[in-house]
PDB file of N, CA, C and O in Angstrom:
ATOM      1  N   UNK A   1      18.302   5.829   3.030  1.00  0.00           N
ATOM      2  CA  UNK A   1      17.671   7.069   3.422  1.00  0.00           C
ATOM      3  C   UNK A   1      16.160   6.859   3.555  1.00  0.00           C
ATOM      4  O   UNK A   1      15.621   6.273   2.616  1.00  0.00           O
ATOM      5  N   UNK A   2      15.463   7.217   4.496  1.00  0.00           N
ATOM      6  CA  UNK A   2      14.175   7.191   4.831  1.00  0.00           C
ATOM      7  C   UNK A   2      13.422   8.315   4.540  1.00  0.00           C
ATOM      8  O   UNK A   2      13.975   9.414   4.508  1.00  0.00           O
ATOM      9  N   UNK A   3      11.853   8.156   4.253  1.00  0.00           N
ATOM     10  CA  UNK A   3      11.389   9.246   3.291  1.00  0.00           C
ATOM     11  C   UNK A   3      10.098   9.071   4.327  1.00  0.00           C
ATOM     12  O   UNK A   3       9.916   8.148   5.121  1.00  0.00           O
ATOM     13  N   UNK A   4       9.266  10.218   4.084  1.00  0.00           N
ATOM     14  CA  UNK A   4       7.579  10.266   5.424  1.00  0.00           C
ATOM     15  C   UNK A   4       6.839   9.877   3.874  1.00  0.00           C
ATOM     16  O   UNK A   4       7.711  10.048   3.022  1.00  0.00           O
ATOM     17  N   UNK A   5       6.011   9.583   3.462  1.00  0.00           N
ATOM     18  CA  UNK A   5       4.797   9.329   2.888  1.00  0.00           C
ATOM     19  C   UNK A   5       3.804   8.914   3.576  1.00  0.00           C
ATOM     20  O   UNK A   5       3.883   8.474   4.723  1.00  0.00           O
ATOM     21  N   UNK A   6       2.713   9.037   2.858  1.00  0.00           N
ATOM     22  CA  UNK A   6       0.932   8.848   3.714  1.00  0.00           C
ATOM     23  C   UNK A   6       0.684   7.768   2.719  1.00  0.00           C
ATOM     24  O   UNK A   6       0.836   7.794   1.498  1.00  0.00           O
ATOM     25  N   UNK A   7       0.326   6.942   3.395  1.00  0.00           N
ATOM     26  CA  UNK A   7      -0.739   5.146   3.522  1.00  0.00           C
ATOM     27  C   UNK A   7      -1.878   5.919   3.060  1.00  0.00           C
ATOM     28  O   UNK A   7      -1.962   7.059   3.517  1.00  0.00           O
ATOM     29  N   UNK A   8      -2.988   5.435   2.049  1.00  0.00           N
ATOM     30  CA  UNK A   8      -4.406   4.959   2.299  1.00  0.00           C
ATOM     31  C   UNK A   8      -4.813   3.768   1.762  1.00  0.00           C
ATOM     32  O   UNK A   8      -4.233   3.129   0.884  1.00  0.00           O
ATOM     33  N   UNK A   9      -6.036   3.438   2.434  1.00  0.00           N
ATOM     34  CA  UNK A   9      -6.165   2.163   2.596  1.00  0.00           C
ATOM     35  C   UNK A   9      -8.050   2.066   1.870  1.00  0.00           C
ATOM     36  O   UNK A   9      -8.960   2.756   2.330  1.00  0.00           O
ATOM     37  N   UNK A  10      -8.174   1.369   1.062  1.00  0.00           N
ATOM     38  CA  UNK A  10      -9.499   1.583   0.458  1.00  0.00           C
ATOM     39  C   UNK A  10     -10.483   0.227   0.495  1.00  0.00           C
ATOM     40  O   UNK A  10      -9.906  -0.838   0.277  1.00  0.00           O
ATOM     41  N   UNK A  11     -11.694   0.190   0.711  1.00  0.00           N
ATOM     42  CA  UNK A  11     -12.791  -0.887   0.310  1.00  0.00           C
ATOM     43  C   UNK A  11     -12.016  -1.768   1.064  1.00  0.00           C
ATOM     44  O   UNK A  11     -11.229  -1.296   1.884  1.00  0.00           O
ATOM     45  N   UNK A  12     -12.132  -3.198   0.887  1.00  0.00           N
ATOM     46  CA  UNK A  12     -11.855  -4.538   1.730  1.00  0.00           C
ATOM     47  C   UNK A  12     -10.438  -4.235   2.521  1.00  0.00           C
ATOM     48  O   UNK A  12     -10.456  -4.371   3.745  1.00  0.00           O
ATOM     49  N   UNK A  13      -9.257  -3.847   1.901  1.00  0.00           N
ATOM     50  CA  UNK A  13      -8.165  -3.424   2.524  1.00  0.00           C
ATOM     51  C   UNK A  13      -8.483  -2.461   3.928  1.00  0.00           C
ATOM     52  O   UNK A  13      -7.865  -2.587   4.985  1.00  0.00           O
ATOM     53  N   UNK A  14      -9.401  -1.644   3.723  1.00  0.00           N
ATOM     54  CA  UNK A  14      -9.543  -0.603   5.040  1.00  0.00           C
ATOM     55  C   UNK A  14      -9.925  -1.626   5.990  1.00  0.00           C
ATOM     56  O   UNK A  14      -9.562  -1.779   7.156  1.00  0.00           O
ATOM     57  N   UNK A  15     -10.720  -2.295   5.279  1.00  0.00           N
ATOM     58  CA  UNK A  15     -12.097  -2.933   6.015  1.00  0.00           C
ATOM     59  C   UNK A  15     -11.039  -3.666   6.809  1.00  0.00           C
ATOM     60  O   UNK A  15     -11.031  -3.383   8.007  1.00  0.00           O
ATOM     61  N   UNK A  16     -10.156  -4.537   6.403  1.00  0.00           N
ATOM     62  CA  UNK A  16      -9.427  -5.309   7.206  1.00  0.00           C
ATOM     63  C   UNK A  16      -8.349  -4.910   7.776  1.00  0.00           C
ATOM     64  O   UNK A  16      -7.605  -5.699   8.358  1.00  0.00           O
ATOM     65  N   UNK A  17      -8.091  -3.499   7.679  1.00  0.00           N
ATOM     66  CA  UNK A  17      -6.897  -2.946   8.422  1.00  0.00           C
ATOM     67  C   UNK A  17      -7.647  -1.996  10.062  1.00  0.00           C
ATOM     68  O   UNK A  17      -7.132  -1.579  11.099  1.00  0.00           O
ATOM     69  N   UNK A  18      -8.870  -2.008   9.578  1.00  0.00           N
ATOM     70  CA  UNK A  18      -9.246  -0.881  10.723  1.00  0.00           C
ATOM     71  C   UNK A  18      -9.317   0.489  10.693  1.00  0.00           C
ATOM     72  O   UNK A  18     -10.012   1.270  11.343  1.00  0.00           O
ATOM     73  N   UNK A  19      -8.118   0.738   9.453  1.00  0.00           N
ATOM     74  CA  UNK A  19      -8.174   2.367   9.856  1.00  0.00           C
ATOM     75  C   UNK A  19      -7.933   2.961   7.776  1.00  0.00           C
ATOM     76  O   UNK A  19      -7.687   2.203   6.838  1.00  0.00           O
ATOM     77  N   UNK A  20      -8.017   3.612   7.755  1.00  0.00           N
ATOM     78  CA  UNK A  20      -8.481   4.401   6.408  1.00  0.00           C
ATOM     79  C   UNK A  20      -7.472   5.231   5.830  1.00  0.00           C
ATOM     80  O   UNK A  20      -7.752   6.014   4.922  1.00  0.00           O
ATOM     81  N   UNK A  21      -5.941   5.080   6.442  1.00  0.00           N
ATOM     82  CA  UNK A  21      -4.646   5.604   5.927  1.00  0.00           C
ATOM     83  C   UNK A  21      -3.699   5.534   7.556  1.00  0.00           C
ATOM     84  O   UNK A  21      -4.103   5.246   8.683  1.00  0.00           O
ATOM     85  N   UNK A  22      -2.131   5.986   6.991  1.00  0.00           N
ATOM     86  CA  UNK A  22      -1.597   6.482   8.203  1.00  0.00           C
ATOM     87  C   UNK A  22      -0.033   7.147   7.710  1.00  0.00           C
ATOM     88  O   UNK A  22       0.539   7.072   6.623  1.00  0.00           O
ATOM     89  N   UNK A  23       0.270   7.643   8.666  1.00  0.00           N
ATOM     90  CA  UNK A  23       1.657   8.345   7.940  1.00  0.00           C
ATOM     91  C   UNK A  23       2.410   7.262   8.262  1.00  0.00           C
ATOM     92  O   UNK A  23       2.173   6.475   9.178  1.00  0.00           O
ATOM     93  N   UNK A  24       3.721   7.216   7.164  1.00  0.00           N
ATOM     94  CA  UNK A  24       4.706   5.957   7.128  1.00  0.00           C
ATOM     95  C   UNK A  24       6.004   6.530   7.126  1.00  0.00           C
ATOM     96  O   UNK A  24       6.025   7.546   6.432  1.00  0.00           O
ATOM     97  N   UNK A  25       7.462   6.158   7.826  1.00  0.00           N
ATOM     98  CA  UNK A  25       8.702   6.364   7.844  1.00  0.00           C
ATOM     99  C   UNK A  25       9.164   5.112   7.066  1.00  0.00           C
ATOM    100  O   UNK A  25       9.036   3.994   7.564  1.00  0.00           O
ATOM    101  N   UNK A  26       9.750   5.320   5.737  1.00  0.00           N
ATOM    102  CA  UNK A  26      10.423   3.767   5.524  1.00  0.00           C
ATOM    103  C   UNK A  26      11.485   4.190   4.310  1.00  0.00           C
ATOM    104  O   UNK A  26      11.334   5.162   3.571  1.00  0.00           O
ATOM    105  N   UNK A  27      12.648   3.199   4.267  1.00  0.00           N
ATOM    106  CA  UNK A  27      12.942   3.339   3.266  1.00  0.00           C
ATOM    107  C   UNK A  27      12.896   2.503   2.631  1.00  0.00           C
ATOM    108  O   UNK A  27      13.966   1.906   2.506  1.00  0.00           O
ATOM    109  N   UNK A  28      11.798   1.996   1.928  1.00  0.00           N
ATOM    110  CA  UNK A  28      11.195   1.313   0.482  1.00  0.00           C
ATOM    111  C   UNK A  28      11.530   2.167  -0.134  1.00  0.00           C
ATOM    112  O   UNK A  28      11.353   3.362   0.105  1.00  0.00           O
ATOM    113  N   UNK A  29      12.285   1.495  -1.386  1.00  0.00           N
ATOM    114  CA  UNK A  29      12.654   2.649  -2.332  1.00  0.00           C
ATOM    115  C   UNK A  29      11.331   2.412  -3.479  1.00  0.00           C
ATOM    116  O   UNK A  29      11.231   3.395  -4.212  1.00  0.00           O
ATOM    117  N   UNK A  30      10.214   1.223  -3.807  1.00  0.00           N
ATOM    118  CA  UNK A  30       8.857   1.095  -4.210  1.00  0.00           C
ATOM    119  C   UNK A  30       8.156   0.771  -3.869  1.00  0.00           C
ATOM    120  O   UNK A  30       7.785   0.522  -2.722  1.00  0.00           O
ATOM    121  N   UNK A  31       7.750   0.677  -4.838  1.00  0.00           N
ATOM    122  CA  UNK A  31       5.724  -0.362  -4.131  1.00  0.00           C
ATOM    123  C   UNK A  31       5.719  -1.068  -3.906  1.00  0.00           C
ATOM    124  O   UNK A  31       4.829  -1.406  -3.126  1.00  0.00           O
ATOM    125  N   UNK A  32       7.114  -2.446  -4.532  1.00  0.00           N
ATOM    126  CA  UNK A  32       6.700  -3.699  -4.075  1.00  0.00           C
ATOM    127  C   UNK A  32       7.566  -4.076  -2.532  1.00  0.00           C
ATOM    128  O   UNK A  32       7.350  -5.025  -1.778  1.00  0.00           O
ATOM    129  N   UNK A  33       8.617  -2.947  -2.388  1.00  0.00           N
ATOM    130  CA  UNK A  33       9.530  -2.867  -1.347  1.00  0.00           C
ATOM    131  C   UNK A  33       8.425  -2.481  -0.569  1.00  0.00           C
ATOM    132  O   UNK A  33       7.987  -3.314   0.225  1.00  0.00           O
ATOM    133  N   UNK A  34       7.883  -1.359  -0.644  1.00  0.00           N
ATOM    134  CA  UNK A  34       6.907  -1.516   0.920  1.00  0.00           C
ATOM    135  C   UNK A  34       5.710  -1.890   0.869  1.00  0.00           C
ATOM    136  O   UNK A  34       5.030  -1.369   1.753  1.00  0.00           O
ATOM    137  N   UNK A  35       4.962  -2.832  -0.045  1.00  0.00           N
ATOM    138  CA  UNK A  35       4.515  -3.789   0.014  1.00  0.00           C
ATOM    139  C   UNK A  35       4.989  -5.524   1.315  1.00  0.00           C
ATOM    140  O   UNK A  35       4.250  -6.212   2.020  1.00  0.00           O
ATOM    141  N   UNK A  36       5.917  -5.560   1.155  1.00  0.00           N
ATOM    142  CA  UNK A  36       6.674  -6.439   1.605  1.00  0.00           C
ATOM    143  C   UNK A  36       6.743  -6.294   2.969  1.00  0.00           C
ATOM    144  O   UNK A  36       6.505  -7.133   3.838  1.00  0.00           O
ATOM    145  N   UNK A  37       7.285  -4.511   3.134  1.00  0.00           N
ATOM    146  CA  UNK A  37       7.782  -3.779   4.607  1.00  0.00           C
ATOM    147  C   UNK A  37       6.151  -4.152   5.334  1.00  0.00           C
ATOM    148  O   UNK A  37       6.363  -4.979   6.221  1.00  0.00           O
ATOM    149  N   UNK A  38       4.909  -3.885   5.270  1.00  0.00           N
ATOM    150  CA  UNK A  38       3.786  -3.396   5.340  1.00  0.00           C
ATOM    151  C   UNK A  38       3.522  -5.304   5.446  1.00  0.00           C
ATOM    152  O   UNK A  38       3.440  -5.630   6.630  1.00  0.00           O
ATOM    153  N   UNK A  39       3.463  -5.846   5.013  1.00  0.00           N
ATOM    154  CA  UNK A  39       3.086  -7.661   4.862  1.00  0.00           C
ATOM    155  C   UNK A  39       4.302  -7.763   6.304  1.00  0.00           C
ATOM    156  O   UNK A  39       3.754  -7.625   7.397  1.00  0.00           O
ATOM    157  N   UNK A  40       5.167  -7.889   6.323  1.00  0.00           N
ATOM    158  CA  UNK A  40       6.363  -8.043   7.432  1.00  0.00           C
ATOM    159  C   UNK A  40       5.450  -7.894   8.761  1.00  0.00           C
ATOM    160  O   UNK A  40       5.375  -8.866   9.511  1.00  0.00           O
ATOM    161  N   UNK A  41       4.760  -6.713   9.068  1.00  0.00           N
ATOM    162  CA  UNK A  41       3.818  -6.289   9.987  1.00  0.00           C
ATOM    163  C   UNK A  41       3.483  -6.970  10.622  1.00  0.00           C
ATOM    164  O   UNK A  41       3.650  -6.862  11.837  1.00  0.00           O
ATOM    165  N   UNK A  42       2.468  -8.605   9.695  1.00  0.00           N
ATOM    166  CA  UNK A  42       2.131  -9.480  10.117  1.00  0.00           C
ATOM    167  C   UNK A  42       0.264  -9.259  10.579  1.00  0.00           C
ATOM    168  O   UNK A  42      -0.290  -8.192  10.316  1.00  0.00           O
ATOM    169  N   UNK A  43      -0.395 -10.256  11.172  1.00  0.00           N
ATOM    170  CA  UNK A  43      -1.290  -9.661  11.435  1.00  0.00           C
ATOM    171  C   UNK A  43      -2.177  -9.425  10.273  1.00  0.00           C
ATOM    172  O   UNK A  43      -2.069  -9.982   9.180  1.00  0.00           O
ATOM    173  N   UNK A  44      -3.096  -8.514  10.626  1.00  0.00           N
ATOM    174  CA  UNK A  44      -4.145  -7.930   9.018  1.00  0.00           C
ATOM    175  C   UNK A  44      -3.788  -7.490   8.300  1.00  0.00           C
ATOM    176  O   UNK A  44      -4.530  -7.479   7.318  1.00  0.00           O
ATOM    177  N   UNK A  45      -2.421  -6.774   8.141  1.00  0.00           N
ATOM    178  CA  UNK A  45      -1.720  -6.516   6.931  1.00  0.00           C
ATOM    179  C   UNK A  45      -1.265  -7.388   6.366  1.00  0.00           C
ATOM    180  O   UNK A  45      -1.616  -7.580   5.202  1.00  0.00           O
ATOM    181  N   UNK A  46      -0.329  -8.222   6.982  1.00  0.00           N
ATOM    182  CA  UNK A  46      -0.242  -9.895   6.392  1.00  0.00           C
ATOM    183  C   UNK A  46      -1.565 -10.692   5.583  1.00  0.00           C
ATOM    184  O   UNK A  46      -1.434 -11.293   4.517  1.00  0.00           O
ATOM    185  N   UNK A  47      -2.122 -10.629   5.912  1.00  0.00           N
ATOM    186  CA  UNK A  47      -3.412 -10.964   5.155  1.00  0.00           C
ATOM    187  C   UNK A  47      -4.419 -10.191   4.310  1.00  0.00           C
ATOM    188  O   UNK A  47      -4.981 -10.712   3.346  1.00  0.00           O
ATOM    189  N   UNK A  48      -4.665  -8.736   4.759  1.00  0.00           N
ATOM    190  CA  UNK A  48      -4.832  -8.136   3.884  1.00  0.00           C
ATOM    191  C   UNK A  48      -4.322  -7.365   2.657  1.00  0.00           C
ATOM    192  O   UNK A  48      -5.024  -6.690   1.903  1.00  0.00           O
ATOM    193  N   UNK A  49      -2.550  -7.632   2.537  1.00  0.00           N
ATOM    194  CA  UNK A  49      -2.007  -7.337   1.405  1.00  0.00           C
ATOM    195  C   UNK A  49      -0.951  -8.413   1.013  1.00  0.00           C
ATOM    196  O   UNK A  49       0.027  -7.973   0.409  1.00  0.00           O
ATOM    197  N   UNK A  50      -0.998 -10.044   1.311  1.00  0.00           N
ATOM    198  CA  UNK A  50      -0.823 -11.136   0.764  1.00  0.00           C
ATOM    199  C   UNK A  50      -0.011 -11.212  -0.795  1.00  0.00           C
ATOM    200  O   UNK A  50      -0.548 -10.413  -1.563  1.00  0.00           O
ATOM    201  N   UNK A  51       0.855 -11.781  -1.284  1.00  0.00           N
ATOM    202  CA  UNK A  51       1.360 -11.871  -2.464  1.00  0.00           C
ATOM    203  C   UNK A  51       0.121 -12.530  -3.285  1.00  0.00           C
ATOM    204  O   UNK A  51      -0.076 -12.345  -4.486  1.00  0.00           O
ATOM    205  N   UNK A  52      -0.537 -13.191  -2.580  1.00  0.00           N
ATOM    206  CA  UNK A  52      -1.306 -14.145  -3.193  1.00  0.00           C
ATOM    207  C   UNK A  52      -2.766 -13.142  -3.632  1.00  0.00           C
ATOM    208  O   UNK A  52      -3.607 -13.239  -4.525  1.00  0.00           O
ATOM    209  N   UNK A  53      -2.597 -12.411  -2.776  1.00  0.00           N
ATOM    210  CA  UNK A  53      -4.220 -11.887  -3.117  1.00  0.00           C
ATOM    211  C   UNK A  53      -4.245 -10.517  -4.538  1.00  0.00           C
ATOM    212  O   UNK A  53      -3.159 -10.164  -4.997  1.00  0.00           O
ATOM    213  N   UNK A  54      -5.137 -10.086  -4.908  1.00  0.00           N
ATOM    214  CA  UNK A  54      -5.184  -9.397  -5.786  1.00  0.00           C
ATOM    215  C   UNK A  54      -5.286  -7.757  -5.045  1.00  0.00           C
ATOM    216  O   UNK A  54      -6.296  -7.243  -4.566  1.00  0.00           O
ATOM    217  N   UNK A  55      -4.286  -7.330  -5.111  1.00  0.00           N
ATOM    218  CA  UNK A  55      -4.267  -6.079  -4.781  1.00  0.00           C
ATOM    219  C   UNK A  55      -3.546  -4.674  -5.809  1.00  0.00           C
ATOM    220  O   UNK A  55      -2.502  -4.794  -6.452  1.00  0.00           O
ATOM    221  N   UNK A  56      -4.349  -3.461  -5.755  1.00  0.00           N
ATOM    222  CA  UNK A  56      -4.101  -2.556  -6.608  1.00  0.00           C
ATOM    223  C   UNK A  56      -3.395  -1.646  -5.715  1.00  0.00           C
ATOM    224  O   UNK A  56      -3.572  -1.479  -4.508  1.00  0.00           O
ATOM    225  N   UNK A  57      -2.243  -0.866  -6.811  1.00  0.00           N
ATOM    226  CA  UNK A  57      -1.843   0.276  -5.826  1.00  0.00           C
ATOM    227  C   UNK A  57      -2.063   1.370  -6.728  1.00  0.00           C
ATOM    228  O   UNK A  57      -2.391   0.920  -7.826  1.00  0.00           O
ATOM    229  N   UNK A  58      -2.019   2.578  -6.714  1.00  0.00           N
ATOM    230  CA  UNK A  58      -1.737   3.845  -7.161  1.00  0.00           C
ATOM    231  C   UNK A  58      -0.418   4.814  -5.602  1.00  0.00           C
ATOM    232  O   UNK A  58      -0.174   4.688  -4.402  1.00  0.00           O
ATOM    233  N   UNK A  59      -0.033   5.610  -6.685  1.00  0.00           N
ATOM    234  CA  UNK A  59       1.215   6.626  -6.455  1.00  0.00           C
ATOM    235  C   UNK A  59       0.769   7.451  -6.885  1.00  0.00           C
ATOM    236  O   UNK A  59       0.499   7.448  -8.087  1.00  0.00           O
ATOM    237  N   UNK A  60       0.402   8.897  -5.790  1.00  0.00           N
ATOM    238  CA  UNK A  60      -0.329  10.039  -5.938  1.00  0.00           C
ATOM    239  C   UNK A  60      -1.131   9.715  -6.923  1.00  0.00           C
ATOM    240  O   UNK A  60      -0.828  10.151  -8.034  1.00  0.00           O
ATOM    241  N   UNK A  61      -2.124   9.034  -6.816  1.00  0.00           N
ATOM    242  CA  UNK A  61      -3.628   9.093  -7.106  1.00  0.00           C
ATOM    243  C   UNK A  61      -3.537   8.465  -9.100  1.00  0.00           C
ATOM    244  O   UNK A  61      -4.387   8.781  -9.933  1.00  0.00           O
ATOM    245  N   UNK A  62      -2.493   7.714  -9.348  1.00  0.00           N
ATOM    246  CA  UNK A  62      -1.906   7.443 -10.644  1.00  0.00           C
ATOM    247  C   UNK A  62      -1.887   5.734 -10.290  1.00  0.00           C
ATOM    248  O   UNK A  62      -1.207   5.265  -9.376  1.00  0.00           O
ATOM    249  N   UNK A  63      -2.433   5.225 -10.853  1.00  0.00           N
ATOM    250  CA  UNK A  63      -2.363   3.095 -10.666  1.00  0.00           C
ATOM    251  C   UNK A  63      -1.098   3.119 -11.424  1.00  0.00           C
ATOM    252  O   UNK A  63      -0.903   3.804 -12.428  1.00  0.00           O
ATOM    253  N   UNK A  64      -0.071   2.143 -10.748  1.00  0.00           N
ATOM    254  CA  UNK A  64       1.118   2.172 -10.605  1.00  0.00           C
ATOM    255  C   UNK A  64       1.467   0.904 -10.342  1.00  0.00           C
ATOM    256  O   UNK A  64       0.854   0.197  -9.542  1.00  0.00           O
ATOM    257  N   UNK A  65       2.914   0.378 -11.287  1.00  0.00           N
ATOM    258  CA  UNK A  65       3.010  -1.086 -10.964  1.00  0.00           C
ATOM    259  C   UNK A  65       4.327  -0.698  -9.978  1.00  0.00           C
ATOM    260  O   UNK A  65       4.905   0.356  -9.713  1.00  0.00           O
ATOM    261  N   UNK A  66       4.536  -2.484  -9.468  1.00  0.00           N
ATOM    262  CA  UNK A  66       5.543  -2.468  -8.045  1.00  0.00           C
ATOM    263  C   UNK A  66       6.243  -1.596  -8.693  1.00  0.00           C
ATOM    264  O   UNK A  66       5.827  -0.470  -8.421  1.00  0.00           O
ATOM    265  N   UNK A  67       7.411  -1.572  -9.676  1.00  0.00           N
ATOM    266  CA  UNK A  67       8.440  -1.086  -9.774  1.00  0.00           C
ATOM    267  C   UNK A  67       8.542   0.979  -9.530  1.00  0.00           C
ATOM    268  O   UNK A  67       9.517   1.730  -9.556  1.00  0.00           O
ATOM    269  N   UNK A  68       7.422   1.187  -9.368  1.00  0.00           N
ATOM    270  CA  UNK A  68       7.157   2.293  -9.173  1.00  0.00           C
ATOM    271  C   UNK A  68       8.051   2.680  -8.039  1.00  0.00           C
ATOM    272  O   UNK A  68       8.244   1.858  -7.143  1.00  0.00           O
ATOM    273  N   UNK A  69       8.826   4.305  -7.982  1.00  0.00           N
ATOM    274  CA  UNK A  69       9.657   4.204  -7.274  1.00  0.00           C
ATOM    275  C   UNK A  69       8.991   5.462  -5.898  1.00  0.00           C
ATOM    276  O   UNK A  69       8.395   6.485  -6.235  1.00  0.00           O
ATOM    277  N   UNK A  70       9.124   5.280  -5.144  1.00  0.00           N
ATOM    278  CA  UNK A  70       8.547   6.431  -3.795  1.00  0.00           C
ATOM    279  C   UNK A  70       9.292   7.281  -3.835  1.00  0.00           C
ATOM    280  O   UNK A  70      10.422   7.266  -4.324  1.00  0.00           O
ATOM    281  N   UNK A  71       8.504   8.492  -3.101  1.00  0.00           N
ATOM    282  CA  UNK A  71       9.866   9.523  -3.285  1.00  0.00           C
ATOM    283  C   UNK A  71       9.401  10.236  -1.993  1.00  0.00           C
ATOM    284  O   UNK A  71       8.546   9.606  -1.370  1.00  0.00           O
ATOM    285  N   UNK A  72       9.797  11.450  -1.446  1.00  0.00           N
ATOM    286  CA  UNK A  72       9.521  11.884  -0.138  1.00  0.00           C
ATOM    287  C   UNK A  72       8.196  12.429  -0.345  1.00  0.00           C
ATOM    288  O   UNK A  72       8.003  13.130  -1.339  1.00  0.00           O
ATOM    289  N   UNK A  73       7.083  12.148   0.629  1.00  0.00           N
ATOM    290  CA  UNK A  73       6.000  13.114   0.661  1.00  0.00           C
ATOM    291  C   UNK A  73       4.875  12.223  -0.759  1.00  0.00           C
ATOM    292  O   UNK A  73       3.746  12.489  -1.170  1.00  0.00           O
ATOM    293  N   UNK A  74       5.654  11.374  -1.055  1.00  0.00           N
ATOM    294  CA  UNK A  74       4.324  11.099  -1.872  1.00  0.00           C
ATOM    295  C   UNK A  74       2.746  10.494  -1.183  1.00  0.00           C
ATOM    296  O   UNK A  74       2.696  10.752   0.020  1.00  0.00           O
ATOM    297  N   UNK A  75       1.737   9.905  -1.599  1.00  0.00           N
ATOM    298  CA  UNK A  75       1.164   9.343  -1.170  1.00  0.00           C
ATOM    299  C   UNK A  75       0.874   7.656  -1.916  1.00  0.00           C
ATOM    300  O   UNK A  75       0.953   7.518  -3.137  1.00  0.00           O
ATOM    301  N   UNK A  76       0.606   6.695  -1.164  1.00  0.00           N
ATOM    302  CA  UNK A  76       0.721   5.332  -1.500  1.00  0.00           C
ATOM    303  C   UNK A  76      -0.839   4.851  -1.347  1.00  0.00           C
ATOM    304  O   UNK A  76      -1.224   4.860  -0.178  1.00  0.00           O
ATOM    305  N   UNK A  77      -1.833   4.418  -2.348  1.00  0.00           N
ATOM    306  CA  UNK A  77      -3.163   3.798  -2.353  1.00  0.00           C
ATOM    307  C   UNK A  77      -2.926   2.550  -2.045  1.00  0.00           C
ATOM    308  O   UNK A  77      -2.022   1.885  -2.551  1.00  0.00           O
ATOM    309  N   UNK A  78      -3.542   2.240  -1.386  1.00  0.00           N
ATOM    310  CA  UNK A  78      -3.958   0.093  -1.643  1.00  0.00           C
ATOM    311  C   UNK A  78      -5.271  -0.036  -1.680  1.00  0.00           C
ATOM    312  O   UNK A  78      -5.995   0.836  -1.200  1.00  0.00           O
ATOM    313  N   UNK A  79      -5.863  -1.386  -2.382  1.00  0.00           N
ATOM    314  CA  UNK A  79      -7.234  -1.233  -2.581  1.00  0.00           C
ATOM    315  C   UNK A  79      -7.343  -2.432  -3.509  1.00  0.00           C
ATOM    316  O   UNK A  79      -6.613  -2.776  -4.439  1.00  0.00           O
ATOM    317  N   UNK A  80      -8.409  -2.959  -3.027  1.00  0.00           N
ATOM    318  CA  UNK A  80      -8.546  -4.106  -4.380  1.00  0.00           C
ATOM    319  C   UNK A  80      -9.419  -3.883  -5.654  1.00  0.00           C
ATOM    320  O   UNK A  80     -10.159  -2.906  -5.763  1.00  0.00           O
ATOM    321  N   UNK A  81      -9.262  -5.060  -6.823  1.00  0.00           N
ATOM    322  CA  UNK A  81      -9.522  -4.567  -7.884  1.00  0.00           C
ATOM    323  C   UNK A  81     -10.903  -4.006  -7.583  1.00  0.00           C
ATOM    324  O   UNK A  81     -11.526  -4.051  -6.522  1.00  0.00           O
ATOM    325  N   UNK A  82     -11.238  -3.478  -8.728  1.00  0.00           N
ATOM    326  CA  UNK A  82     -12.367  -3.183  -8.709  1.00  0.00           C
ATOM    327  C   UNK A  82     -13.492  -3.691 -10.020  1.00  0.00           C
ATOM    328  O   UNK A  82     -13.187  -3.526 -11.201  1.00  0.00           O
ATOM    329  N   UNK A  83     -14.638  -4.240  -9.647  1.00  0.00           N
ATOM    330  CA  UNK A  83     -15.219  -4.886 -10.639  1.00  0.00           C
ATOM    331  C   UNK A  83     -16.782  -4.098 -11.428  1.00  0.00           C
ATOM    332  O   UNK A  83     -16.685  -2.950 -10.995  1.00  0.00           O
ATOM    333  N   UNK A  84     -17.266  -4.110 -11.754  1.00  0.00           N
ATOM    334  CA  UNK A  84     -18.129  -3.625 -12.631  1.00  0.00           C
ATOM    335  C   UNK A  84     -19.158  -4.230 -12.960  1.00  0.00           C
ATOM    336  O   UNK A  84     -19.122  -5.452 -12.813  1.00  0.00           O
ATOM    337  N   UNK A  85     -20.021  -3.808 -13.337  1.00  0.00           N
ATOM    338  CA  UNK A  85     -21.118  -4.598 -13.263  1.00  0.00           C
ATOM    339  C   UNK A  85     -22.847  -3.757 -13.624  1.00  0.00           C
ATOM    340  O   UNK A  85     -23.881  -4.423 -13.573  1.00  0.00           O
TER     341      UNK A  85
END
């Protein structure tokens, strides 16, 4: 079953995607499932959300590990860590 949720895309991730969110049809049933769906893409998503690279997510505005599960209408963050200083 396929669910609508909204993409945003933050700091270096935007930077390398071009655009600053988008609405999504998928059925990832989590984060790391459409993590994967979203890398598949290929391209700057392929590289800008890499297994290898360090990337953060939040689920409605809550930092959230993969196993986190989507549900209809939620919203999905990506964004890398963030450092301090």
């Amino acid at each position: 079953m396929t669910k609508q949720i909204q993409l945003r895309y933050f700091a270096s991730v935007r930077e390398a995607l071009g655009t600053g969110g988008e609405p999504l049809r998928t059925s990832a049933a989590t984060l790391a499932q459409l993590r994967d769906e979203l890398i598949s893409r290929g391209g700057a998503y392929a590289q800008a959300l890499a297994r290898g690279r360090a990337v953060r997510m939040a689920l409605d505005q809550e930092m959230s590990s993969e196993d986190a599960t989507l549900r209809e209408g939620c919203e999905v963050a990506f964004f890398p860590p963030v450092t301090g200083g």
